[in-house]
Steps between C-alpha positions, in 0.01 A plus 500: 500500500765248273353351185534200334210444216450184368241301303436129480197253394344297749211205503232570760166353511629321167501850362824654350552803665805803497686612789607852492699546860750735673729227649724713653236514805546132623805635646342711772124379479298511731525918520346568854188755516402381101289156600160639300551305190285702219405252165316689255383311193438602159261326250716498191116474255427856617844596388485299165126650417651869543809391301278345189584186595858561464756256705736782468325801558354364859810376628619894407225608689562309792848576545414822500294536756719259695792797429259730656353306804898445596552871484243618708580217762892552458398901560314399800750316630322235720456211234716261348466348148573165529408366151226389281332109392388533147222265307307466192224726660625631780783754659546442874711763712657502794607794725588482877439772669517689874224329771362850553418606201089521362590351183161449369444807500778637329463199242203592390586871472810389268284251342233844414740571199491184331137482471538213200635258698334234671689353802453464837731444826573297858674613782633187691727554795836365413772603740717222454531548144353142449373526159790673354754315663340127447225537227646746254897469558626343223621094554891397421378404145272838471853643603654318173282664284510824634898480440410383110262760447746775590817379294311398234369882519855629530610289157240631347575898578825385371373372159473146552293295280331253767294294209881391370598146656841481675703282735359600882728381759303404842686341825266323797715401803510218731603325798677250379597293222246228463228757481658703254560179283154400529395827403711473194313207393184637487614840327698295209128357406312867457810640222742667793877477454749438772763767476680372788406438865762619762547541871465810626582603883581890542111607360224208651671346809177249484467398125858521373418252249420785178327314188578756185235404206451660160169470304373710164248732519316833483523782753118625516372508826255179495764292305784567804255466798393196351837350496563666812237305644611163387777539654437664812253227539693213398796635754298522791377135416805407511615632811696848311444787387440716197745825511504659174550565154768685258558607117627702237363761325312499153468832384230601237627700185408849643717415808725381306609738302498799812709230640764475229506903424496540854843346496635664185434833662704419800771330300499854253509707838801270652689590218516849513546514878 
């Protein structure tokens, strides 16, 4: 089974939530002979009062147990994890699994080892893959953020200092000219910079019209899906869209300095070659 993990927030109810989803199964969902949709829920105060009231320590707790509940249903072989809704107070699973199988009963015999926990679950036939596919599928914008999430992950297993300002580089693309020039109007009021816009024809037959901006700022997470969102919204106002961001490394002092003896070491080794 292909996997593609990937967290994002959400509103629902006009409560923030996290997404934690594998992805990679929009490509082949619905998977015939799994249309028993299993969501088990987990009251996050019973975690917190065995934790001491520690944040922390119940999050811990749950993820382990998720770890386990995924092994036993992986080693089984006839459910799916599909991905987890997280809130304040609450942990919500969700598993599809084989029509035949008498789930509640082997739920509550996995459940028998975590005695502590207070949850309890619904079986809801699902066969087309409805709620995955339309409720917890993650929108275009979701998408964005997923995308910012994981490079602003990979520059910082490389050493990046995200709190450091720089120059981020974003392009939206259009249809045509007058759209892109009105969106240029409305960006110039909110502190973007026009780099230059261009026509582009090999890459977006339909929106060849590319609008390159610049603007200062952080790389942390809420910071770039903010901006994201301004301009992914803005965009679609005006009839474009939002396709990405780009910048250069800032490398704290640690990374740094592996970075720089790094390359001393290879230029000493090139010499005696």
């Amino acid at each position: 089974m292909e996997e593609d993990w990937n967290l994002f927030e959400r509103i629902r109810d006009r409560e923030q939530v996290l997404v934690f989803m594998n992805t990679a199964l929009k490509m082949k969902a619905p998977f015939i002979g799994y249309g028993q949709r299993i969501t088990i829920v987990f009251n996050m105060y019973s975690l917190w009062d065995i934790s001491g009231s520690s944040t922390q320590k119940a999050q811990q707790l749950f993820y382990e147990l998720e770890d386990k509940l995924i092994s036993r249903m992986k080693h089984r072989g006839d459910a799916i994890y599909a991905g987890r809704i997280s809130s304040h107070n609450k942990m919500e699973m969700y598993f599809y699994a084989q029509d035949d199988g008498d789930w509640e009963a082997e739920l509550k015999r996995i459940m028998a080892d975590f005695p502590s926990f207070r949850y309890y679950f619904v079986m809801t036939a699902d066969q087309d893959w409805s709620f995955y596919l339309d409720e917890m599928a993650p929108s275009p914008l979701e998408e964005q953020w997923m995308r910012n999430a994981k490079i602003a992950y990979a520059l910082k297993r490389r050493g990046d200092n995200l709190a450091i300002a720089r120059e981020v580089q974003h392009w939206l693309h259009f249809p045509d000219s007058a759209r892109m020039n009105e969106m240029k109007s409305k960006v110039g009021k909110l502190g973007y910079i026009v780099i230059v816009p261009e026509v582009e024809t090999t890459r977006k037959v339909d929106e060849p019209y590319v609008l390159h901006l610049s603007k200062l700022h952080t790389l942390d997470v809420p910071t770039v899906n903010a901006i994201t969102k301004e301009l992914f919204v803005l965009a679609s106002e005006t009839g474009g869209t939002y396709d990405g961001w780009g910048t250069r490394l800032i490398l704290k002092f640690p990374a740094k300095l592996r970075a720089y003896l790094r390359r001393n070491i290879q230029r000493i080794f090139s010499i005696f070659k």
